[in-house]
N, C-alpha and C positions, 0 to 999 in steps of 0.2 A: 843655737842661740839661747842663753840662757833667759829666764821670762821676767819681764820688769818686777820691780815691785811697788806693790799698792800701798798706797801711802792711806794708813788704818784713820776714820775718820772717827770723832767722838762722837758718844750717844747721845741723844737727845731726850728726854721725855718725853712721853706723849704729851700732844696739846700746846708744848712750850715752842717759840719760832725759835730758827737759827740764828744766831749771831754771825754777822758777817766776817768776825775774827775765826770763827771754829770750822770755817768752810773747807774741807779738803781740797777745792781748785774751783774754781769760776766754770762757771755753763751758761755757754752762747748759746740764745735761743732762735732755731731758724722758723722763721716767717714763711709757710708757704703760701705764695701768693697764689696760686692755682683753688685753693679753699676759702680765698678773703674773695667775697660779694663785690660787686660791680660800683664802683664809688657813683657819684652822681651826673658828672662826665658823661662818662660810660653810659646810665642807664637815657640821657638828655640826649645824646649820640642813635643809639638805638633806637628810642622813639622816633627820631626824625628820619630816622631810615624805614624805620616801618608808614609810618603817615608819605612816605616820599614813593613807596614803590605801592602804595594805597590808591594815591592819586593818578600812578602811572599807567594803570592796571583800568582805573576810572575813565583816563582819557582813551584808552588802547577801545574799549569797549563804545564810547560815545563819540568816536574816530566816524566810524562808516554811517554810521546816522548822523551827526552832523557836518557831515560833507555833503549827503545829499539835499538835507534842508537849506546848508546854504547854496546850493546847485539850484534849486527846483523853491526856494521859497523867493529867499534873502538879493541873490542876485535877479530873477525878474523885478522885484519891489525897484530897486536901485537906476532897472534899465527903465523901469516905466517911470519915474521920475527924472530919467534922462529924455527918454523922447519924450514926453508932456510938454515939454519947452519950445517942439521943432513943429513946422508944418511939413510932416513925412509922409510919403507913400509905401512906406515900407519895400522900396526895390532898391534904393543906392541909397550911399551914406544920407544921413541927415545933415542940413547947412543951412535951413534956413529958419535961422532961430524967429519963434515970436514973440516967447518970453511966457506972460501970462493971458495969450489971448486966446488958446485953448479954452481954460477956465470962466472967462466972460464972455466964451460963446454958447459954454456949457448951458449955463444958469441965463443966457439969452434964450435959448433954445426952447418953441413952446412945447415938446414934442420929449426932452430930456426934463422938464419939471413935469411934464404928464407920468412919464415914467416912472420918476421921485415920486410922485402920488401913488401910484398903484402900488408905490414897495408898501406905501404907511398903510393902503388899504388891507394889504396882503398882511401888514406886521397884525392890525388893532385886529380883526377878523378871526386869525391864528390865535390871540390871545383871549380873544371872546366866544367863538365855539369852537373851534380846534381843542385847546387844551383843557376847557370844561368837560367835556364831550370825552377825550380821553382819560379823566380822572375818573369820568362816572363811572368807565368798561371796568378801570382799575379795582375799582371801591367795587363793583358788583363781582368780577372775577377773583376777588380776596376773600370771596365767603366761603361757603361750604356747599360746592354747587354740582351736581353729575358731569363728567363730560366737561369741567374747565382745564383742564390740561389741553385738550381739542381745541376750547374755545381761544385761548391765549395762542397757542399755535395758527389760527385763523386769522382771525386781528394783527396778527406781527407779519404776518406773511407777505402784505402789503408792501411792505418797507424792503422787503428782502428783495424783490422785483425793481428789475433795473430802469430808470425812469424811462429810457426811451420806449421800451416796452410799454407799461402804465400808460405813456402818451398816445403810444399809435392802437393802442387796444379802446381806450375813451374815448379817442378819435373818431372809432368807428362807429362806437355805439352812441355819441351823439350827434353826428351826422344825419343830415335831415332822412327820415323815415328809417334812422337805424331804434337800434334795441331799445333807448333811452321813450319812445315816441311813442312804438308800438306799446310798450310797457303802461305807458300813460294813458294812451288809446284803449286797453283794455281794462284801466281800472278808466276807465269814465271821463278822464279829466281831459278832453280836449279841447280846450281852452288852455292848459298851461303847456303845451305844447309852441316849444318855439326853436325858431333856428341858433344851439345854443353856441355855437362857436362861426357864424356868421353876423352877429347881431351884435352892436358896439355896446349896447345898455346894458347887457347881462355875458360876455363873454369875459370879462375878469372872474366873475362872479362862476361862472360855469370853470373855469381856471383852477377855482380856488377849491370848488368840491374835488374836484381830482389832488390839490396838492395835501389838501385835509386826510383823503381817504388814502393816498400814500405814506402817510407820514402821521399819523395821530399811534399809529399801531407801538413808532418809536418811542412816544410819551408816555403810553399805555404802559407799556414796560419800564419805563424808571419808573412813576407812580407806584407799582405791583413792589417794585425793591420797594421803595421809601415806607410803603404800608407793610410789607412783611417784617423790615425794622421796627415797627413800633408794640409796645410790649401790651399781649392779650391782656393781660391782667387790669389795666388803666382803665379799656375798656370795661372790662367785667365790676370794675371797683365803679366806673362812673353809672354801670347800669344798676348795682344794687342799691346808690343812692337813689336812682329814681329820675335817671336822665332816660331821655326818647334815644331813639337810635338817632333823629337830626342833630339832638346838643350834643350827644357824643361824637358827631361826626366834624359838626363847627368846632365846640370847644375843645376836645381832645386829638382827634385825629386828622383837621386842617394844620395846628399848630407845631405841632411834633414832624409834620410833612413838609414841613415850609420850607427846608434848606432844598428838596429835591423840588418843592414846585421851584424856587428861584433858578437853579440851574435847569431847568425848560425851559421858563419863560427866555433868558439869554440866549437858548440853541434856540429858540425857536423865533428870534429877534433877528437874531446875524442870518440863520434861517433863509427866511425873508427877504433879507436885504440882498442876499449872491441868489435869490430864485431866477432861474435861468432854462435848464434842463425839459422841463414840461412844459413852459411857455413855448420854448423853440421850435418843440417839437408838435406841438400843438397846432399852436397859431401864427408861431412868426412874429407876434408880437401883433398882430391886426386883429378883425380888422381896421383900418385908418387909426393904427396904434393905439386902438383900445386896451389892448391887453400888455401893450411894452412895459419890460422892466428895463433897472438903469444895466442890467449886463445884457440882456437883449439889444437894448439901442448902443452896447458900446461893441459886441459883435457883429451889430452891421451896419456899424459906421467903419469900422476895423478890419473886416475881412468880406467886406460887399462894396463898400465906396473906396477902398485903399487909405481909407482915411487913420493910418495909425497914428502918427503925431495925438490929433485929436482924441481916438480910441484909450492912448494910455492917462492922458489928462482924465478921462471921464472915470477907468479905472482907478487911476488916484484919489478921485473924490469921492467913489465907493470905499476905498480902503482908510479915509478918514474919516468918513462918515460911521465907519463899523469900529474903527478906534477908538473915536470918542464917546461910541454907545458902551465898547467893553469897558473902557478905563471910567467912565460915568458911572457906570454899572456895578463895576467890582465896587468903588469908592464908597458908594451909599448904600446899596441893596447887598453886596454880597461879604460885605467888610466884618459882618457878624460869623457869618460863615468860616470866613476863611480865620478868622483871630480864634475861634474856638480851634479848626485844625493845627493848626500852627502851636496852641497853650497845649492840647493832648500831644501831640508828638513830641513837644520839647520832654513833658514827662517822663 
């Protein structure tokens, strides 16, 4: 086959464009779409497939934990505001509704406002030397002291200890002529020697050093975080002006502390309010319900009288009573708190 011929095109000079008359034939130019970038479509497409298997990936993961909090949280709340309405014994269905007279037998009851009391005793107490008391371990075990590694592992130890233990171990040592007696007996003081979980005057009170010395070791320890936060230098700056170690301790390092004191004082509110665990085991809440809390008298109106109908009412008004402490709580005291976290993490 003999070979086309090329049809001779003119020259051009450099620099000069072609005139569309002197073209030797027209050139289509092909588009390959495979090198043209993702139009906007396409990139709005994408995104929402990524944000979509983001979220699927989120639920898959918070699947088995929020199943069992609504198992174990979410559903009792629901049932205990179902039977609150019934006068039940917890053996066969519920049918005999009473409405709200749960509730006005509650707050009838002299023995359920005694209770109420003992929580507020137990809350103001925890807040007046409980957590004092554990700030000071903190502040003296944040210095430069032998043996505080030791000491911090002593003090926490407490807490690590499961309450029934704690309970039947204090039990025995202030049981009349146990350890607590003899102890007193040889330093002198017997006169203060008294029956201290037999005795209505003083067995809250005898209650509450056990729940102190259980539990202060856990404040001890945020305290220790919240002061290891705070930057050596501020101190050092406020000591070269010529501050005591007191005004550096009020001015500088109570104030810089303040977000971890508030989050104790709140645990250590609600706390209070479901203390239940070392009372029961303790004293039963006697004697002549000296020492009852409101989850004590809702255990054995609940699972001693068969009185659940009543028992979940009394629950319910523990769990609004600790609602309107948290939602009180966040609203004015912790609102600082939490707006600061919230402005650093949008950052």
């Amino acid at each position: 086959m003999p070979p086309r011929p090329v049809r001779p095109t003119a020259s051009v000079p450099a620099g000069q464009a072609v005139p569309p008359s002197r073209l030797a034939e027209p050139v289509s130019v092909q588009v390959d779409k495979r090198r043209r970038g993702p139009g906007p479509r396409d990139r709005q497409r994408a995104r929402r497939s990524r944000v979509a298997r983001k979220w699927v990936a989120i639920g898959l993961f918070l699947l088995p934990a929020l199943a069992l909090y609504c198992l174990l949280v979410v559903a009792p709340i629901f049932q205990a505001f179902h039977y609150s309405g019934y006068k039940w014994n917890g053996l066969s269905s519920p049918t005999n509704f009473v409405g709200l007279d749960n509730f006005k037998r509650a707050f009838q009851d002299d023995v359920f406002r005694g209770a109420l009391k003992h929580n507020g005793i137990i809350i103001a107490l925890s807040l007046a030397v409980q957590l004092p008391f554990a700030l000071g371990i903190a502040w003296i075990l944040n210095q430069r002291l032998k043996g505080r590694a030791l000491l911090r592992v002593l003090f926490f130890a407490p807490f690590v200890l499961s309450e029934v233990v704690a309970a039947v171990v204090w039990s025995l040592m202030l049981q009349p002529k146990g350890l607590a007696d003899h102890t007193l007996d040889a330093a002198g003081l017997h006169s203060v020697i008294h029956d201290w979980l037999a005795d209505p005057s003083i067995v809250l009170y005898s209650v509450f050093i056990v729940v102190s010395w259980k539990y202060f070791g856990f404040h001890m320890v945020l305290y220790l975080a919240g002061l290891q936060q705070i930057p050596k230098e501020l101190e050092e700056a406020a000591a070269i002006d010529g501050a005591t170690t007191r005004q550096i301790f009020r001015y500088v390092t109570l104030p810089l502390l303040g977000p971890t004191i508030r989050i104790s004082v709140f645990l250590s509110i609600i706390g209070a309010i479901q203390l239940f665990d070392l009372v029961w085991v303790m004293t039963g809440g006697g004697p002549v319900d000296a020492s009852n809390t409101m989850a004590v008298y809702m255990i054995n109106h609940g699972f001693k009288r068969f009185e659940f109908g009543y028992a979940s009412a009394v629950a319910v008004i523990m769990l609004m009573i600790s609602l309107v402490i948290a939602l009180t709580y966040q609203r004015f005291v912790l609102r600082r708190d939490i707006q600061g976290a919230l402005t650093t993490q949008g950052r």
